[in-house]
N, C-alpha and C positions, 0 to 999 in steps of 0.2 A: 297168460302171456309169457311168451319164452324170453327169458333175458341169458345177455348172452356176455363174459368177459375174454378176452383176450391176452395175453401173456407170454414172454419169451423176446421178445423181441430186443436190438442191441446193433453195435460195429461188430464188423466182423471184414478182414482183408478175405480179395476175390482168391475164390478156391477153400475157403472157410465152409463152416456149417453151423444153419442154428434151429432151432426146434420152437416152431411156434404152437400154442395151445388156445383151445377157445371151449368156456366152462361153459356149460349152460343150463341154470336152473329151473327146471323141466320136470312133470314125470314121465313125459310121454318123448323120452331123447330115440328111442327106437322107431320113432315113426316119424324122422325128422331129413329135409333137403338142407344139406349145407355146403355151401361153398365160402372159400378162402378168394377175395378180391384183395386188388391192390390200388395203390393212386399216386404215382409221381408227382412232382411240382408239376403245372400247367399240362398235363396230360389227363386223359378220361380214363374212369374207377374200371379196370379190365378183370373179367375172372381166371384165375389161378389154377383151379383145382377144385372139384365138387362132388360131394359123395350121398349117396343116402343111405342112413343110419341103420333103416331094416334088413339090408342084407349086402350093405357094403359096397351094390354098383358104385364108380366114381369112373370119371374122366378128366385128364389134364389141358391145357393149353401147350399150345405145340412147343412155345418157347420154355416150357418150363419140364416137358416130356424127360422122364431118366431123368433128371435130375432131383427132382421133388418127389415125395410121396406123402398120400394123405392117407388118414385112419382116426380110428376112435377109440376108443374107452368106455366100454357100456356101465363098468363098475363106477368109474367117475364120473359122466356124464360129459366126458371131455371130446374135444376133435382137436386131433393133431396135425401140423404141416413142419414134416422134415424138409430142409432144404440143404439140399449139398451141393458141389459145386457153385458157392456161391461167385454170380456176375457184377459188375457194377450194376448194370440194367435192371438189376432186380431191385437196387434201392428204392425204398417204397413204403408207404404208410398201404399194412395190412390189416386188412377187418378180414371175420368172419358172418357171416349170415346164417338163417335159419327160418324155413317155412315150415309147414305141416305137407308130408308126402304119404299116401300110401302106397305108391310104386316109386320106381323109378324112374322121374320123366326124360331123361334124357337131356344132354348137357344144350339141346336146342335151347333150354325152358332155363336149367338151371346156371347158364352163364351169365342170364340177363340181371343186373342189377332192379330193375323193375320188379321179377320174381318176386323179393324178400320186401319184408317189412319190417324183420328185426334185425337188427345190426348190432356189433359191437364196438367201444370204443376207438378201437383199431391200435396198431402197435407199429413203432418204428425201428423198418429197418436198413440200415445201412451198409454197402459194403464198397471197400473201395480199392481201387488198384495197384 
């Protein structure tokens, strides 16, 4: 079972940047679907940014497009989400997830919160105007 931590998160004023990380103790991190969600106060858990580990496909959400970029770290076992141009909008309690992929199914599949069954703690972030 993949366990998964998260890390980076903090304030940061809008136009700011932070780098968040999610470890995951794994041997099998290269054959892995992961995507970056997020969860506002009273809004539903939306996904970010989703990548698979075996050959690096990913896809954004539009509002986060240019702005964000996700990748990994085969030597740490880490997935990373750069975020620049930080918005207020983006303030958010961020998790990342992790399922078992051998392709890449496409962000139809990997946007859905449903998809995953491991999570991480999630990490907060704030940015303000």
């Amino acid at each position: 079972q993949v366990q998964l931590a998260e890390s980076g998160g903090g304030s940061v004023q809008a136009g700011g940047s932070l780098r968040l990380s999610c470890k995951a103790s794994t041997d099998s991190f290269r054959r892995l679907c992961m995507t970056w969600f997020r969860q506002a106060p009273g809004k539903e858990r939306e996904a970010v940014a989703s990548l698979y580990t075996g050959d690096r496909s990913s896809d954004y959400a539009a509002s986060v497009r240019g702005r964000f970029i996700i990748s990994q770290n085969n030597a740490e076992n880490t997935l990373y989400l750069q975020m620049n141009s930080l918005k207020p909008e983006d303030t958010a309690t961020y998790y990342c997830a992790a399922g078992g992929c051998r392709s890449w199914p496409g962000s139809q599949s990997t946007f859905k919160p449903s998809t995953f069954q491991v999570w991480g703690q999630g990490t907060q972030v704030t940015v303000s105007s």
